[in-house]
N, C-alpha and C positions, 0 to 999 in steps of 0.2 A: 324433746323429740323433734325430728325435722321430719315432719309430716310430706312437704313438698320435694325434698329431696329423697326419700325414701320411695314415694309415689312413680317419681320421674326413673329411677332406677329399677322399679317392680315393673317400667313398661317396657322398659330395655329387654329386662331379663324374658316379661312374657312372648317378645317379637324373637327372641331366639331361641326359646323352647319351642316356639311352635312351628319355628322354623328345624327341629331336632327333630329325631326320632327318640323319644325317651319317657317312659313309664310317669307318670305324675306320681304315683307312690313310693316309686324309688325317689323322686328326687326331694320329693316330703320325708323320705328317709335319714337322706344325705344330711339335710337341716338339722334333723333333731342329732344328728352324728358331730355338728358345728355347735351347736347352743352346749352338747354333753362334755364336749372337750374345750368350753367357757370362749368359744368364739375365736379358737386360735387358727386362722388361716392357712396356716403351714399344716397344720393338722390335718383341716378339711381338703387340703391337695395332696397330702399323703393318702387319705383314707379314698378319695376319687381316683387318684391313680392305679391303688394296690387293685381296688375294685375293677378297674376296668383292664388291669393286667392283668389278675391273680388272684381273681374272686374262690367264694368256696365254691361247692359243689354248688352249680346251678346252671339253668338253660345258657344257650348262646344268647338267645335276646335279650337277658336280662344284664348279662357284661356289654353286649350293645349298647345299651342304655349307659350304662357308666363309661362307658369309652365318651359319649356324645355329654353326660353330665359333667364328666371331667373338661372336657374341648370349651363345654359352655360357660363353664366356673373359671376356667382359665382365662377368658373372654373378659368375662362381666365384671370378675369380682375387684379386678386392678380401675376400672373405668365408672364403678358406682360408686366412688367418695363415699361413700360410711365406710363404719368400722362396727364389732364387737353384735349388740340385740340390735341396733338400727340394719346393718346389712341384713340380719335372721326376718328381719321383718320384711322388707323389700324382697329378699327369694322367695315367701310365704305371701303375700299377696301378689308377686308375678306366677306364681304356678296355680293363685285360684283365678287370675285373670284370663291366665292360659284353659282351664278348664271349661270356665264357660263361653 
């Protein structure tokens, strides 16, 4: 595991969620959406986009939220050097550093 580079990347990602507008449980959503479909990237930018075009039934602010998860994953994920449970790790401890 590369603890330091995972670190260095969960701070990336926390300085621009928080600089987002975007639900912490969607984006805890999004994750488990990446680890279910075994950490395939393409997947998890198909599944933020469709989301943020062409969600189901739900609020406006909650496809807000995915418009801004997707913009942010678009962002992050090409510029944090991991790959596969290392990246799932670094979005999961940026979004609990983002919390508190």
């Amino acid at each position: 595991m590369q603890w330091d580079k995972i670190m260095e990347a969960a701070k990336r990602l926390e300085d621009l969620l928080r600089r987002a507008d975007v639900d912490f449980n969607e984006a805890q959503k999004a994750i488990g959406y990446y680890l279910f479909k075994g950490c395939d990237d393409t997947a998890m930018e198909r599944y933020l986009k469709e989301m943020a075009e062409n969600p189901p039934p739900r609020s406006k602010r909650t496809q807000g939220y995915y418009r801004e998860l997707y913009r942010v994953w678009r962002k992050w994920s090409p510029q944090c050097g991991l790959t596969g449970v290392d990246k799932a790790r670094a979005w999961n401890w940026g979004i609990r550093m983002a919390k508190s």
